[in-house]
C-alpha positions as CSV (number, residue, x, y, z in Angstrom):
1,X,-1.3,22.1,-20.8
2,X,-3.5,22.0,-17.4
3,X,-3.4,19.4,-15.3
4,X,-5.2,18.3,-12.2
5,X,-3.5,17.1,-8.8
6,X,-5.8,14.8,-6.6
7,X,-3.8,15.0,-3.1
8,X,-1.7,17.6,-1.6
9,X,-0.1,15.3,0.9
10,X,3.9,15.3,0.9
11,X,4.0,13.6,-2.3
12,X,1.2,15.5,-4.2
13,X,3.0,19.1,-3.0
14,X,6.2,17.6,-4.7
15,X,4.5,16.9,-7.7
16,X,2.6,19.7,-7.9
17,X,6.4,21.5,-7.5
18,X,7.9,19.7,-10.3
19,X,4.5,20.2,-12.9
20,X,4.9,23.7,-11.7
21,X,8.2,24.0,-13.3
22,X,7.8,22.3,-16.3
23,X,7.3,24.3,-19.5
24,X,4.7,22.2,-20.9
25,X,2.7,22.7,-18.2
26,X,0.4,26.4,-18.0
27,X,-1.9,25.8,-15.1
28,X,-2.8,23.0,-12.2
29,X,-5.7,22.6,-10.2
30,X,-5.9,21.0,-6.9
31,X,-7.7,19.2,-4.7
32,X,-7.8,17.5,-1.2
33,X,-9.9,15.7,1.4
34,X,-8.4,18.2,3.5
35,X,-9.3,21.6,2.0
36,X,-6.1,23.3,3.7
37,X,-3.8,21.2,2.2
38,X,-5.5,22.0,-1.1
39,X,-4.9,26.1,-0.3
40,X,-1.6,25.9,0.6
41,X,-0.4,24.0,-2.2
42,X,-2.5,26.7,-4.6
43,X,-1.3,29.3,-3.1
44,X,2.3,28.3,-3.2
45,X,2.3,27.1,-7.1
46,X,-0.3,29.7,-8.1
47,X,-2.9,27.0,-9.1
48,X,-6.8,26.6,-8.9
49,X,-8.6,25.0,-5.8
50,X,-11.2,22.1,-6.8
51,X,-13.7,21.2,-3.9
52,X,-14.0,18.0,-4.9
53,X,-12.4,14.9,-7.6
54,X,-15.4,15.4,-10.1
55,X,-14.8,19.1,-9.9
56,X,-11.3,19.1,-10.8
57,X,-12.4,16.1,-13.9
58,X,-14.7,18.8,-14.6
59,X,-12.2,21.8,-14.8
60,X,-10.9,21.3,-17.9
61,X,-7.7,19.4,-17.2
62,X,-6.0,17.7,-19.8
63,X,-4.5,14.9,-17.5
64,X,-4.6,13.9,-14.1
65,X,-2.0,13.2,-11.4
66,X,-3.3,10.8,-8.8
67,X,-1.5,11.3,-5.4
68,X,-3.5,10.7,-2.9
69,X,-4.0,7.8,0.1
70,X,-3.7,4.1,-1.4
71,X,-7.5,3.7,-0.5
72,X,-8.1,6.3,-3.1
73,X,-6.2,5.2,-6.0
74,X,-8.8,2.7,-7.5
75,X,-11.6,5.0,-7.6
76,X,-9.8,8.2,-8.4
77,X,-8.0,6.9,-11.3
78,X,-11.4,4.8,-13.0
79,X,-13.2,8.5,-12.4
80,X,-10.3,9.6,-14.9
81,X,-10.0,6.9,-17.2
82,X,-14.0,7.3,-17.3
83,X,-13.9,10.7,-17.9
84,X,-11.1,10.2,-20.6
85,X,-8.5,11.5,-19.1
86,X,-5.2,10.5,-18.9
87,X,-3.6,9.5,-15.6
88,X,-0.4,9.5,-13.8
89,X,-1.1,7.6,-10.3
90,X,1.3,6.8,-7.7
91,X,2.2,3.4,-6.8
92,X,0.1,0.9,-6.0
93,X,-2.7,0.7,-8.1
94,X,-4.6,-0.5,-4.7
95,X,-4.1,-2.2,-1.2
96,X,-4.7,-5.7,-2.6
97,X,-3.5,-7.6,-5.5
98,X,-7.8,-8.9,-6.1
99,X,-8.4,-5.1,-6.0
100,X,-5.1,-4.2,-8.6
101,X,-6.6,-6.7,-11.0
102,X,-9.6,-5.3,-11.2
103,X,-8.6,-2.2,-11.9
104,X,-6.2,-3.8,-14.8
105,X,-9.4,-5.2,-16.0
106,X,-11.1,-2.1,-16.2
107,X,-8.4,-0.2,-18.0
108,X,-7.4,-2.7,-20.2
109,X,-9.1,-1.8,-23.5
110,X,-10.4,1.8,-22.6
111,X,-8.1,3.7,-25.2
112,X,-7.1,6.3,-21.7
113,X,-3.3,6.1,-21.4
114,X,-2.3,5.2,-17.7
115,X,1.4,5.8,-16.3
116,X,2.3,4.2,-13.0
117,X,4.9,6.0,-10.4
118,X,8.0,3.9,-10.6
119,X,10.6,6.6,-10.9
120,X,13.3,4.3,-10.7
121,X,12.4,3.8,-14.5
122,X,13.8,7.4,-15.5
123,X,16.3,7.8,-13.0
124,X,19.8,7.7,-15.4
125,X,22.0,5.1,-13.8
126,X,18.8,2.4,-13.9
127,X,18.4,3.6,-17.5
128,X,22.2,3.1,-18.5
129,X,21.8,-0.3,-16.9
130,X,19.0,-1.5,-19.3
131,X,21.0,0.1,-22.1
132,X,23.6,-2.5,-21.0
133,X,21.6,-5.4,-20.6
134,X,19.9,-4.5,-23.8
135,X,23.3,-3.7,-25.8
136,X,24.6,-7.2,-24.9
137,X,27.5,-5.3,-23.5
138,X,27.6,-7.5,-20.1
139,X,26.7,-10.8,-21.9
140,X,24.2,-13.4,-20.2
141,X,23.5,-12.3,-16.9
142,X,24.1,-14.1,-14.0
143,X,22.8,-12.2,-10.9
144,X,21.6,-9.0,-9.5
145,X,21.8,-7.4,-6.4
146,X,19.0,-4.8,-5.7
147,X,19.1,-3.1,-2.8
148,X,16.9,-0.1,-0.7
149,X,17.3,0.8,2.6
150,X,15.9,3.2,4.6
151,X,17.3,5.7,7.1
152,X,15.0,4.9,9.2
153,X,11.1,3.3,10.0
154,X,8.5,5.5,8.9
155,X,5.4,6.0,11.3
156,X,3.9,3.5,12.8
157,X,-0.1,4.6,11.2
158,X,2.1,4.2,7.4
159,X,3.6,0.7,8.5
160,X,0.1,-0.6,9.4
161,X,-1.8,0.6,6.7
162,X,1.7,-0.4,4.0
163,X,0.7,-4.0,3.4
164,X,4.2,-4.5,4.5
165,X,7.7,-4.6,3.1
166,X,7.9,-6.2,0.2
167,X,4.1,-4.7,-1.0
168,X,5.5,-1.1,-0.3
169,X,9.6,-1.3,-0.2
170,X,10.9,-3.9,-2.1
171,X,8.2,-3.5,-4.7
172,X,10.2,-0.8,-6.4
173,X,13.3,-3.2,-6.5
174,X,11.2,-5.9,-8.1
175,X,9.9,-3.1,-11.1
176,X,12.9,-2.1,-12.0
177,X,14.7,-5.7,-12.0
178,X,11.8,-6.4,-14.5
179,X,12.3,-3.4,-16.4
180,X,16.2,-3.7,-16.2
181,X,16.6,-7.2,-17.0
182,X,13.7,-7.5,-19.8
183,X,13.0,-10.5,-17.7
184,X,10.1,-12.1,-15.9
185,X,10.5,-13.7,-12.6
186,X,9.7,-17.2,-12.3
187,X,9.8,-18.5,-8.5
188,X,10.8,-16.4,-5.1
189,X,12.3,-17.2,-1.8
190,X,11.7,-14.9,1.1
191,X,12.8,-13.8,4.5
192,X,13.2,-11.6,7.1
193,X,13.4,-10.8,11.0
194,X,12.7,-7.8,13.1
195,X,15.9,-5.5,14.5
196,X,14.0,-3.1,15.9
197,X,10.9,-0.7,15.7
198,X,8.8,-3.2,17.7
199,X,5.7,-1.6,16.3
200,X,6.6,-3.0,12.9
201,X,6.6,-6.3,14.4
202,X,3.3,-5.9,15.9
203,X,1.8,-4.8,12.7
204,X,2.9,-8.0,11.7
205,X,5.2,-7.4,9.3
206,X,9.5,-7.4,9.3
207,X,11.5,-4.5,9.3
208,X,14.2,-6.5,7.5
209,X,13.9,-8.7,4.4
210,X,15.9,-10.3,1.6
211,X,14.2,-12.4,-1.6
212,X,16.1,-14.5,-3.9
213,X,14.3,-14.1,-7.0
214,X,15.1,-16.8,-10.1
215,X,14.2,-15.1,-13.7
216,X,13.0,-17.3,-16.5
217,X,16.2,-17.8,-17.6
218,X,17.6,-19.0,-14.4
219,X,19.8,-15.1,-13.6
220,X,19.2,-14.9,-10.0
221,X,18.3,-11.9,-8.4
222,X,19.0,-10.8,-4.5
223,X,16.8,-8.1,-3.1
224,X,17.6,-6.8,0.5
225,X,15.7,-3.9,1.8
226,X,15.8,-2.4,5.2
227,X,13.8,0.1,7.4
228,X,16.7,0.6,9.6
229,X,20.3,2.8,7.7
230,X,21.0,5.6,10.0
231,X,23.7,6.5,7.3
232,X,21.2,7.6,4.6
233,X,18.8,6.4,2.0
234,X,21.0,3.3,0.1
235,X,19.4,2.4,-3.3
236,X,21.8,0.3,-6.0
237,X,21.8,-2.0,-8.3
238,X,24.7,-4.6,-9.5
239,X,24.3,-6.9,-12.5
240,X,26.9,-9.2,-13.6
241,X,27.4,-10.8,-16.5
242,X,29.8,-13.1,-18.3
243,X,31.3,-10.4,-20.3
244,X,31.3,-7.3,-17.5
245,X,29.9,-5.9,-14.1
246,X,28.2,-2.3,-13.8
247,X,26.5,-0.6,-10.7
248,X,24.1,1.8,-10.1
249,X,24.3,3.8,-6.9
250,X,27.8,3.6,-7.1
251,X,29.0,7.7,-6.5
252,X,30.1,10.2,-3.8
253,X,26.4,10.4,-2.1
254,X,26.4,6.7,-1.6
255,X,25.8,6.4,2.1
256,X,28.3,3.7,2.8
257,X,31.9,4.1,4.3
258,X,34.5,2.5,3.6
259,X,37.3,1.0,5.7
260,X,40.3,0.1,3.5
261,X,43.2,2.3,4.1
262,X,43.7,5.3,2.1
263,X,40.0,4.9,0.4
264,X,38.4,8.3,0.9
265,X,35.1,7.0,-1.6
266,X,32.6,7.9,-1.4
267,X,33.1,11.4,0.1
268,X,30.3,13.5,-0.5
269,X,27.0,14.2,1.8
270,X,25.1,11.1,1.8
271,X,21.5,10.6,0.2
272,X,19.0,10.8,3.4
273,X,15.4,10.8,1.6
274,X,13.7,9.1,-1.5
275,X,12.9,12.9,-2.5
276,X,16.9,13.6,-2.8
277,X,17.7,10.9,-3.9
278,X,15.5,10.5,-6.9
279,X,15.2,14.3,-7.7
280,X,16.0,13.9,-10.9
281,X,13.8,10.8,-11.7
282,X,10.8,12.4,-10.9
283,X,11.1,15.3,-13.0
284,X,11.9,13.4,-15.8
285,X,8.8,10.8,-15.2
286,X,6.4,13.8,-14.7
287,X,8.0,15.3,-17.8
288,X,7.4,11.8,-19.5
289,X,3.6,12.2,-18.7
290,X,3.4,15.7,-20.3
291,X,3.9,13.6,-23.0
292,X,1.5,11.0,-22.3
293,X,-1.0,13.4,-22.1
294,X,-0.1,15.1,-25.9
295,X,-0.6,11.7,-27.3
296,X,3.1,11.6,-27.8
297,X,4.5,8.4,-26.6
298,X,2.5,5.5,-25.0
299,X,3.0,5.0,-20.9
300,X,6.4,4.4,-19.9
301,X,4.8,2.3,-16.7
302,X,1.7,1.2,-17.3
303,X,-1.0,-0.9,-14.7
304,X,-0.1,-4.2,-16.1
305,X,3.7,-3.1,-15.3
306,X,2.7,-2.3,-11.6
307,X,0.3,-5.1,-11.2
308,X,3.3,-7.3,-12.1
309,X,5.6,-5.9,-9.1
310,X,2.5,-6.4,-7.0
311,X,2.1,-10.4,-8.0
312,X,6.1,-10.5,-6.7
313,X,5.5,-9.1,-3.8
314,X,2.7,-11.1,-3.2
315,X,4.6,-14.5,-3.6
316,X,7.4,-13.4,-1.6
317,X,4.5,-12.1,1.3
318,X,3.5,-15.9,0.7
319,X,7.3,-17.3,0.8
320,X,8.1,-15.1,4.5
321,X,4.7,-16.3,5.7
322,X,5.5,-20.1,4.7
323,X,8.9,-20.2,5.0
324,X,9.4,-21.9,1.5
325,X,10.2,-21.3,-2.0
326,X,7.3,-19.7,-4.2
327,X,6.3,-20.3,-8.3
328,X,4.8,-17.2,-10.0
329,X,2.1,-19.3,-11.4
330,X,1.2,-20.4,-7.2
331,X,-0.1,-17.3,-6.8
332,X,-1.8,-16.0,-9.5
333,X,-4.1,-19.5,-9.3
334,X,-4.6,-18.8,-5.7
């Protein structure tokens, strides 16, 4: 299989790592605004340079991983779709929620299989928990805690091009509650302050945030996110039912501490990047698009997924800004 790699940023070098050492996978060609990024990564995984996108839709690639800036990811995924090919595209589909639609529009119906980059999806704890939900092992639900912080802000160029918190952080809480749960969410509450970084603040956007989410069948869901853990990256999951509790997150890398006496858990090195922390994850999603591509399953994330994580981020955007509680349906009328 030979596949294509638009961007050789941080996360398109990491791809191109993990396609690199998949078996499925025989060649990859590359290509970057910045042709030195493009060299490096060939030269480091042995793949082909393209010049340009249409080159590298031209090359003979059987799918195409889309990994470059946000800005990009509308066009660069339609020139795939339009050329047939199937696509793997990090998250979002697009800045804005008007623009994400209209991509959705533009898929919908083309016959090209699209995956989304939610790796929380294949990451084995979330996918035990589903198998939970699903099973009817923890009965009804009742609530969910979802939680990612950060060890610390990114740059300030990222924050003010991010669309803020809940568009780029939380949005991966709110996927995989939806994938987790089987659940749709019905109405948000949002909020959040600013305990440091003042250049988040002045991009307008908080650098601390929690969202009480209520499903359509009235489970309610509390998301917290942070920019600011010094401890290490802290992603983790509770749901608790009527029947039982389970956790994911819950192991020696946790970056918490405890202070009960004689407690020495968690004890190992603590998670400090999204990379380490979701090693795993993204092999197995890339390997999942190998798959795509051979016409072997159907996307495991498709736009319509992502676009949905975009619509709750957009309500609770509307719920901080307004300071009230926000309905689904608000939003998509607006």
């Amino acid at each position: 299989m030979r596949i294509g790699i638009l961007g050789c940023g941080r996360i398109g070098a990491f791809h191109a790592a993990t396609l690199h050492d998949l078996d499925t996978v025989d060649s990859l060609v590359v290509s970057d605004p910045v042709p030195a990024a493009a060299a490096a990564t060939a030269e480091r995984f042995g793949a082909e340079t393209a010049a340009s996108p249409e080159e590298l839709l031209a090359a003979g690639v059987d799918g195409v991983v889309v990994a470059a800036a946000t800005d990009a990811h509308p066009e660069l995924l339609l020139a795939a779709v339009k050329a047939g090919l199937p696509v793997f595209c990090e998250k979002p589909v697009a800045r804005t929620i008007e623009e994400s639609t209209r991509v959705l529009s533009a898929v919908e119906g083309s016959g090209v299989p699209v995956q989304m980059g939610h790796n929380r999806r294949f990451d084995a704890g979330f996918a035990a928990a589903r198998e939970a939900v699903a099973s009817g092992a923890l009965g009804a639900l009742h609530t969910v805690r979802s939680t990612t912080l950060d060890p610390e802000p990114p740059p300030p160029a990222y924050v003010a091009a991010s669309g803020g918190i809940f568009r780029d952080c939380a949005v991966h809480d709110f996927d995989v509650v939806r994938w987790v749960t089987g659940r749709e969410v019905a109405e948000v509450y949002a909020t959040g302050g600013n305990r440091g970084a003042e250049f988040i603040a002045g991009a307008g956007d908080v650098d601390t945030s929690a969202a009480v989410l209520t499903l359509d069948d009235g489970t309610l869901v509390l998301v917290s996110n942070s920019r600011h853990n010094p401890r290490g990256y802290d992603v983790r999951m509770e749901l608790h039912g009527m029947r039982d509790s389970v956790a994911v997150g819950l192991e020696d890398r946790l970056p918490l501490r405890s202070v009960e006496p004689g407690t020495t858990f968690p004890d190992g090195p603590p998670h400090t990047f999204f990379m380490d922390r979701f090693a795993a994850a993204y092999r197995a999603e890339l390997a999942a698009f190998t798959e795509v591509v051979a016409a072997r399953r159907p996307s495991p994330c498709t736009v319509a997924d992502a676009v949905e994580a975009a619509w709750i981020a957009e309500a609770c955007a509307r719920s901080l800004r307004e300071r009230r509680p926000v309905r689904m349906t608000e939003v998509r009328e607006a």
